[in-house]
C-alpha positions, 0 to 999 in steps of 0.5 A: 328092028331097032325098036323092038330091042328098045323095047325088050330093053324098056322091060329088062329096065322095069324089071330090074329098076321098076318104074324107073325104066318107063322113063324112056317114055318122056325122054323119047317124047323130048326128043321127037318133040324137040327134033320136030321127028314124029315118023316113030309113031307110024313105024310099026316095028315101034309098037311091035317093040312096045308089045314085046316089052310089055311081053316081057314084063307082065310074067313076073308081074303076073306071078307076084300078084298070084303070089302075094296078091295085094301086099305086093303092090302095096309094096311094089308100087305103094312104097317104092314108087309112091311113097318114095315120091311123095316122102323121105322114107329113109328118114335122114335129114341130110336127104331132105334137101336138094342141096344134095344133088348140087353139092354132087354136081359141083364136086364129083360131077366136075368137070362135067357139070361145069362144062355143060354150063359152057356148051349150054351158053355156046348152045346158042350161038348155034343157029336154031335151025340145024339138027346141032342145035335141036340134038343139043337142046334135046339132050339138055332138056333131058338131063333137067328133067332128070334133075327136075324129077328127082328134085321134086320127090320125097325121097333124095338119094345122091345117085339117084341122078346118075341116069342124067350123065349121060344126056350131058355128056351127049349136050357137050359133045353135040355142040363141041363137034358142031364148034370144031367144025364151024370154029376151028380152023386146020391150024388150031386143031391142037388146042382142042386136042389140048383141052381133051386131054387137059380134062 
């Protein structure tokens, strides 16, 4: 039942975000990757969900083509998705360069940015066969490919890597609760509380 509300959120995703929303594709794919989990592909809730999403999306899809015929996807797909990719279509300079994304990482994503950096050195002090470290690999993996994408397209917009936060944030968590757990003993408990609300 699961996959068939990720599928209708898929649809609402393009339909509100456009091909933005078919990023859920390459995430699931690190993901199943990474944790070594392929029994989605066997689940047939997964393509009844898939099938339902596209459901969803074709209508409106649909209705533009009848619409406006050619010009909308020159529109839909030429400019916004292509052309945003392949160039700056804003025209300013100062989102040319992917200076832009690292300055917000080093300023308004702080502490995050910094603490990822952290937990991805602690990452590995974690044994390599533990669902800990595939789950927190996983993640990472995540957010550089959000960071990776829109490094590489055209068209550079500071919150355009907003979507990768939460992969972050899931990274650190993963690995601080797996280092409470196996590092923490009873008496120090305080010095995590401490750093929490120090944050």
């Amino acid at each position: 039942v699961y996959y068939l509300l990720v599928g209708a959120a898929v649809a609402l995703a393009v339909l509100m975000k456009s091909a933005i929303g078919l990023f859920v594709g390459p995430i699931l794919l690190i993901w199943a990757v990474t944790m070594h989990d392929y029994r989605w592909l066997r689940d047939w809730f997964f393509w009844a969900g898939a099938l339902l999403g596209i459901a969803f999306v074709v209508p409106w899809h649909w209705y533009e083509h009848l619409q406006f015929g050619a010009q909308f996807w020159k529109d839909y797909l030429g400019v916004h998705i292509i052309d945003r990719f392949e160039k700056n279509i804003i025209g300013n300079q100062s989102t040319e360069s992917n200076i832009i994304y690292f300055k917000q990482l080093i300023t308004f994503a702080m502490p995050w940015s910094g603490l990822l950096c952290l937990s991805t050195w602690q990452l590995f002090s974690i044994p390599k066969n533990t669902f800990a470290f595939r789950a927190a690999l996983a993640f990472l993996l995540q957010t550089i490919f959000f960071l990776a994408v829109f490094c590489f397209a055209g068209t550079k917009i500071v919150y355009y890597i907003t979507p990768m936060y939460p992969f972050m944030i899931l990274s650190m968590v993963v690995v601080a609760y797996w280092w409470y757990q196996e590092k923490l003993s009873s008496e120090h408990e305080y010095v995590l509380y401490g750093a929490v609300g120090g944050v």
